[in-house]
C-alpha positions in Angstrom: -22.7 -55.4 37.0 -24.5 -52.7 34.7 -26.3 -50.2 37.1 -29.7 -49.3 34.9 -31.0 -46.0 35.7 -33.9 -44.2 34.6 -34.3 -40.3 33.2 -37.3 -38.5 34.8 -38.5 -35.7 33.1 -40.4 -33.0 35.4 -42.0 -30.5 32.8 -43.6 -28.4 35.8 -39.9 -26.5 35.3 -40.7 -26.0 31.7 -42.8 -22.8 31.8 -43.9 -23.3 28.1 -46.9 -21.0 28.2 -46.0 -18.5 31.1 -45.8 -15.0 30.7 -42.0 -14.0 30.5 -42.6 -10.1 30.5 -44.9 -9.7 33.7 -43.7 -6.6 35.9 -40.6 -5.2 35.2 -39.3 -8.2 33.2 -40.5 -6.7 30.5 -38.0 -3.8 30.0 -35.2 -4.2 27.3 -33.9 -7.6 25.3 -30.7 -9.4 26.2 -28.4 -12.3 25.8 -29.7 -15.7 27.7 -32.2 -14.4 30.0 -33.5 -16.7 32.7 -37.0 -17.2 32.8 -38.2 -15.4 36.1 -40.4 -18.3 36.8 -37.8 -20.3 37.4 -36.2 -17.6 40.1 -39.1 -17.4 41.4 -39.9 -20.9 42.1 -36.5 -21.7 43.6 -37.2 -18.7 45.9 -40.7 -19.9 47.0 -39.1 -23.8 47.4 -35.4 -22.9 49.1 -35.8 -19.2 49.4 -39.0 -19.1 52.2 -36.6 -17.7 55.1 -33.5 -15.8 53.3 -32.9 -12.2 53.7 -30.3 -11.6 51.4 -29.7 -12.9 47.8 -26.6 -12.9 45.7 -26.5 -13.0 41.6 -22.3 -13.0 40.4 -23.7 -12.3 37.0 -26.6 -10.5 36.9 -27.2 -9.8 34.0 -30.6 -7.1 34.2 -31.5 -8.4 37.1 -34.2 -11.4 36.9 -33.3 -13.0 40.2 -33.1 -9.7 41.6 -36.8 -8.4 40.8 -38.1 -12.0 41.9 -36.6 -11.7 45.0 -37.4 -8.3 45.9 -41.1 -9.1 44.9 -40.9 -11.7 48.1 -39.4 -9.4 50.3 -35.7 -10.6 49.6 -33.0 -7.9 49.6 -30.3 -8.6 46.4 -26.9 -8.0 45.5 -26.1 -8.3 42.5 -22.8 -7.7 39.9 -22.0 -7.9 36.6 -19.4 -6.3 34.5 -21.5 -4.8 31.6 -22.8 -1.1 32.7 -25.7 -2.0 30.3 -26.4 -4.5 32.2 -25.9 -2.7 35.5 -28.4 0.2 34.0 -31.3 -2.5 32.9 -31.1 -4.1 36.2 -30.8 -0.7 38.3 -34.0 0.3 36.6 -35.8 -3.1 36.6 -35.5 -2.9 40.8 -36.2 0.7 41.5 -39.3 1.5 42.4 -40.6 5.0 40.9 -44.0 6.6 42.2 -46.4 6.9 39.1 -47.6 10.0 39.4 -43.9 11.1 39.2 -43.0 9.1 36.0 -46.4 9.9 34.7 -45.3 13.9 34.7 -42.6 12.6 33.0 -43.8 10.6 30.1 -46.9 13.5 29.5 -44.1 16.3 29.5 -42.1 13.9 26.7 -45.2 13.3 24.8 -45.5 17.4 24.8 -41.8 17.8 24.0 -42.4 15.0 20.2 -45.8 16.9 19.7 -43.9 20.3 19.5 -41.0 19.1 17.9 -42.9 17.2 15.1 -44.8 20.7 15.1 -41.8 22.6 14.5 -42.4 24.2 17.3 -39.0 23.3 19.0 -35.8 24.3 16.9 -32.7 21.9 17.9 -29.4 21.1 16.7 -28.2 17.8 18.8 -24.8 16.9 19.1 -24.2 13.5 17.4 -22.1 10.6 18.7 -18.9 10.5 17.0 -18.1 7.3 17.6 -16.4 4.7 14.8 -19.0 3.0 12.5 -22.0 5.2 13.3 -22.4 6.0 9.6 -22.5 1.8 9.7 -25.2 1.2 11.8 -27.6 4.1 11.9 -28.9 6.3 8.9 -28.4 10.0 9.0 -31.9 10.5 9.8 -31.8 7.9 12.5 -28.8 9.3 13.7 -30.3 12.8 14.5 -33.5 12.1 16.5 -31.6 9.5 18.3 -29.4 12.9 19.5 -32.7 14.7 20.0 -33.7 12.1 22.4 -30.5 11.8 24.2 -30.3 15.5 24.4 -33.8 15.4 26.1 -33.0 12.6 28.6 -29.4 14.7 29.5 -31.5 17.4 31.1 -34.0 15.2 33.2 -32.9 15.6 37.0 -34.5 12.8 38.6 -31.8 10.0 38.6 -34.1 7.2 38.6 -36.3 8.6 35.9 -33.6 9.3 33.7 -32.1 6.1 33.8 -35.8 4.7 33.5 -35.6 6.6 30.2 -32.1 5.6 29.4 -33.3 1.7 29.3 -36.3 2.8 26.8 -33.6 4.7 25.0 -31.0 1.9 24.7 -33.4 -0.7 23.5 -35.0 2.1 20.9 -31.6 2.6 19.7 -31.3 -1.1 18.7 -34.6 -1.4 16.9 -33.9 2.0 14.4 -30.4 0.6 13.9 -29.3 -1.0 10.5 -28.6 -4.3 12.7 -30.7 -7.5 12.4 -32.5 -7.4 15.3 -33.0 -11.0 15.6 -29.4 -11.6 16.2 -27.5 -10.7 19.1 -24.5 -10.8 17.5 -24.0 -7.5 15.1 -25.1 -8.8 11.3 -25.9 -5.2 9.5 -29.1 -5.5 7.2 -29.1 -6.2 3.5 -28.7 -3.6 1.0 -32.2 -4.3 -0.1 -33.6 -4.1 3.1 -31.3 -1.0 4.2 -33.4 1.1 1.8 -37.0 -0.1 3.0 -36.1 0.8 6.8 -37.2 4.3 7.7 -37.8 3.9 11.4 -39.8 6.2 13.6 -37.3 7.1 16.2 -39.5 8.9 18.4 -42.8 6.9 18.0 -40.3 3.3 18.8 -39.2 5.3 22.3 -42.6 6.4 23.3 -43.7 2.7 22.9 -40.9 1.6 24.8 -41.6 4.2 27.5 -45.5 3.1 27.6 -44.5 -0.3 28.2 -42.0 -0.4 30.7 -44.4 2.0 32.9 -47.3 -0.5 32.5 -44.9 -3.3 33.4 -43.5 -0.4 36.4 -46.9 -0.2 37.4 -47.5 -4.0 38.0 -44.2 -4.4 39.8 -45.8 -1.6 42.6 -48.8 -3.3 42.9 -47.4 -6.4 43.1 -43.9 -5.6 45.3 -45.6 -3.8 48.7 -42.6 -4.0 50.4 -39.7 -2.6 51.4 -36.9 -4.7 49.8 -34.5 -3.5 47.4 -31.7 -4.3 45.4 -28.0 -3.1 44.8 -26.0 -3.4 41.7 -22.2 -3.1 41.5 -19.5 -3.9 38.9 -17.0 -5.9 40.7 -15.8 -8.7 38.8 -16.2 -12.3 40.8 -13.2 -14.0 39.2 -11.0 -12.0 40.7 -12.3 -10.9 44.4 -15.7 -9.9 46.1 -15.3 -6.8 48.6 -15.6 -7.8 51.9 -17.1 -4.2 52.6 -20.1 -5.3 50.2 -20.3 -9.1 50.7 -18.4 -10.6 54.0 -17.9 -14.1 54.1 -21.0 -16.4 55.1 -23.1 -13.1 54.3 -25.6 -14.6 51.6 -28.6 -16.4 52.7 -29.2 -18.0 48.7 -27.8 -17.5 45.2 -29.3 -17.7 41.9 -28.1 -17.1 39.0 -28.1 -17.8 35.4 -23.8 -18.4 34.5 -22.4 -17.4 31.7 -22.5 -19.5 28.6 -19.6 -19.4 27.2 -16.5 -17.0 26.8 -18.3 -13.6 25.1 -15.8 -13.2 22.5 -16.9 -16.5 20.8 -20.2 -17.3 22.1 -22.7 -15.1 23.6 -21.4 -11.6 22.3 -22.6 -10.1 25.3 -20.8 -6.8 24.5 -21.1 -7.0 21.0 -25.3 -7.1 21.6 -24.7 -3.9 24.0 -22.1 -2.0 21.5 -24.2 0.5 20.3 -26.6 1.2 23.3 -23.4 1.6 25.2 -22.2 4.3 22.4 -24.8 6.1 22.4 -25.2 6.3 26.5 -21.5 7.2 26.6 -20.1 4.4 28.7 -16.2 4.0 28.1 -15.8 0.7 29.2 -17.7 -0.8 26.2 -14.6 -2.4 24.5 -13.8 -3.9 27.8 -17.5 -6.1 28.2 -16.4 -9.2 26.2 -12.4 -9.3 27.3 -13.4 -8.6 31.4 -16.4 -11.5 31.1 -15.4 -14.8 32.0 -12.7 -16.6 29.4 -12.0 -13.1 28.1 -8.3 -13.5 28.6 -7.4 -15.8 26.5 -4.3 -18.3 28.3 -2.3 -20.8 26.3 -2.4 -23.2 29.0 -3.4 -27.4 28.8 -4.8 -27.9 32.4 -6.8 -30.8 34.1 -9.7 -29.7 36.2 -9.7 -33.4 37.9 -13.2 -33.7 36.6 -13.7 -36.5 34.2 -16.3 -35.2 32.0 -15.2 -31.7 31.5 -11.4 -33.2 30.7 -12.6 -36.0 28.3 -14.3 -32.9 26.0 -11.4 -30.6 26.7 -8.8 -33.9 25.3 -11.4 -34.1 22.1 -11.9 -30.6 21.7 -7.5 -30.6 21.3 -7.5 -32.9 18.8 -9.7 -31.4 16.3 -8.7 -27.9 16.9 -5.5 -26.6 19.2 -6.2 -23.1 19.0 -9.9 -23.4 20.3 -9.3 -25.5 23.4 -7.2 -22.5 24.8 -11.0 -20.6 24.3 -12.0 -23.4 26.6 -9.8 -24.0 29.3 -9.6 -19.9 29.8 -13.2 -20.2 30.5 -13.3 -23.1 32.9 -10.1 -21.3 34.5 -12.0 -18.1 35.5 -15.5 -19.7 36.3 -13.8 -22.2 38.9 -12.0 -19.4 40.6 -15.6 -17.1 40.2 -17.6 -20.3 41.5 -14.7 -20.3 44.4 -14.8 -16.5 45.3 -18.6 -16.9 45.6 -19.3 -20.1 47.6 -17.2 -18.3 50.5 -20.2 -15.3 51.0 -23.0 -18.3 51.5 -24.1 -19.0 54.7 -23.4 -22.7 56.0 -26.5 -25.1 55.5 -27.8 -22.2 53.6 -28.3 -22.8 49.0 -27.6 -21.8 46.4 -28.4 -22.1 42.4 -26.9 -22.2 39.3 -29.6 -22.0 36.6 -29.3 -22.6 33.3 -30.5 -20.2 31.3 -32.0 -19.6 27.6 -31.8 -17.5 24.8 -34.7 -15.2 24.2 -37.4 -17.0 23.1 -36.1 -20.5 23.7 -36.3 -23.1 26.1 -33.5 -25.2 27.2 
């Protein structure tokens, strides 16, 4: 006998006209971001009595600023030190007045500079390609601003600048922006781009303290989050996270192996050269299917090895993409459902590509 069932479509998860960028969510772009209202809500519906949240891929930190908005303390990892910096700064609360100081002494610091007030030489990045994706012009106020940021003392600031930075550095490059992937610009439009290096940063600045300033008013709390690099396919410190530790986990998984699918390091190559970080070539071969094994294995799930058998037949070389993924998420989705507490939840999200809904 047929079993008839019917598909029920709940569009209170859609979120079609909510406000993706409130608080800190709005600071800095990147690869299939979850929409916080959907942390959020899973936090207010299974999250009303945790004390401690888990994300194994953070990514810059949505689940973590929703659940220290409720009063949740966070963990979170992820092996991108882009990542790591967008998420530090998302979740670190800075007083105003401080930042404020900040932001009026950098304002002072363009005036006297466009002035000619302020003589510099910067030392420019040589890294490979920069001639590629930034013009000469481009290249040296980006080293003016780096420069600048080098001598701030305050930690948190300067890594509050940093994520202005990175994004800035983005926007002026000869990339297509509206790819995350690296496409470099057309000849034609290559010699219409004269970006305003300094005038980009100050309006990244601006808004990331605006969006700062609602996180304060909003957060009134004490919770806070911590952000580490270990990689969950392979072991989670028991000094950080002990088993039966977590009270709930959400998180938005990867999609795909980086190398082929979301380019994860590829859309954090040049922010990452131009912050210095010397793991950069090591994003997309560390993420999850990065290692790349010649293997045919069954995951005794019917679905997933009915696609795997199809994928096989049309292309041999592309299923070994495939199977390396599923291989590493298994034993990443293994390592982490050992730190939950029993009868406690957790939540794998699915998440979207900027300015999409799935």
């Amino acid at each position: 006998m047929q079993i008839m069932t019917k598909k029920y479509r709940d569009e209170t998860w859609d979120f079609r006209t909510a406000n993706t960028k409130q608080y800190t969510h709005c600071f800095h772009p990147y690869p299939a971001m979850m929409i916080p209202q959907v942390a959020g809500r899973i936090l207010d519906e299974f999250g009303k009595e945790a004390k401690l949240l888990f994300d194994p891929y953070c990514g810059t930190g949505t689940s973590l600023v929703e659940a220290n908005l409720r009063g949740i303390n966070a963990i979170g990892t992820d092996i991108n030190p882009l990542a790591r910096l967008i998420a530090k700064a998302k979740t670190t609360v800075i007083p105003l007045k401080s930042l404020d100081l900040y932001l009026e002494d950098f304002n002072d610091f363009v005036f006297s500079i466009q002035l000619g007030k302020i003589k510099t030489k910067p030392a420019i990045p040589n890294f490979e390609n920069i001639d590629y994706w930034f013009k000469e012009e481009t290249q040296y106020w980006l080293a003016v601003v780096k420069e600048y940021i080098e001598q701030i003392k305050d930690k948190d600031i300067q890594d509050f600048f940093k994520v202005a930075f990175s994004e800035t550095v983005r926007e002026v490059s000869l990339t297509r922006n509206s790819e995350f992937k690296l496409y470099r610009m057309t000849k034609k439009q290559i010699e219409k781009f004269n970006p305003n290096v300094l005038s980009v940063m100050i309006d990244k600045l601006i808004r990331n303290r605006n969006g700062m300033a609602e996180y304060i008013r909003l957060k009134n709390n004490k919770a806070e989050s911590k952000i580490y690099d270990f990689n969950t396919v392979y072991k989670i410190p028991e000094s950080i996270l002990p088993s039966e530790s977590v009270d709930i986990i959400i998180t938005s998984p990867p999609h795909g192996d980086s190398r082929t699918t979301v380019a994860y390091g590829q859309f954090s190559r040049l922010s990452n050269q131009w912050l210095g970080f010397e793991e950069l070539n090591e994003v997309d071969k560390k993420g999850i299917g990065g290692l790349r094994r010649r293997v045919i294995k069954s995951f005794d799930f019917e679905p997933l090895d009915e696609v795997i058998s199809k994928i096989a037949d049309i292309d041999k070389n592309r299923v070994y993409d495939v199977i390396s993924f599923y291989i590493d998420y298994e034993r990443s989705i293994n390592n982490v459902s050992k730190i939950v507490k029993k009868k406690r939840n957790s939540s794998l999200c699915g998440g979207q590509q900027e300015g999409k809904r799935n």
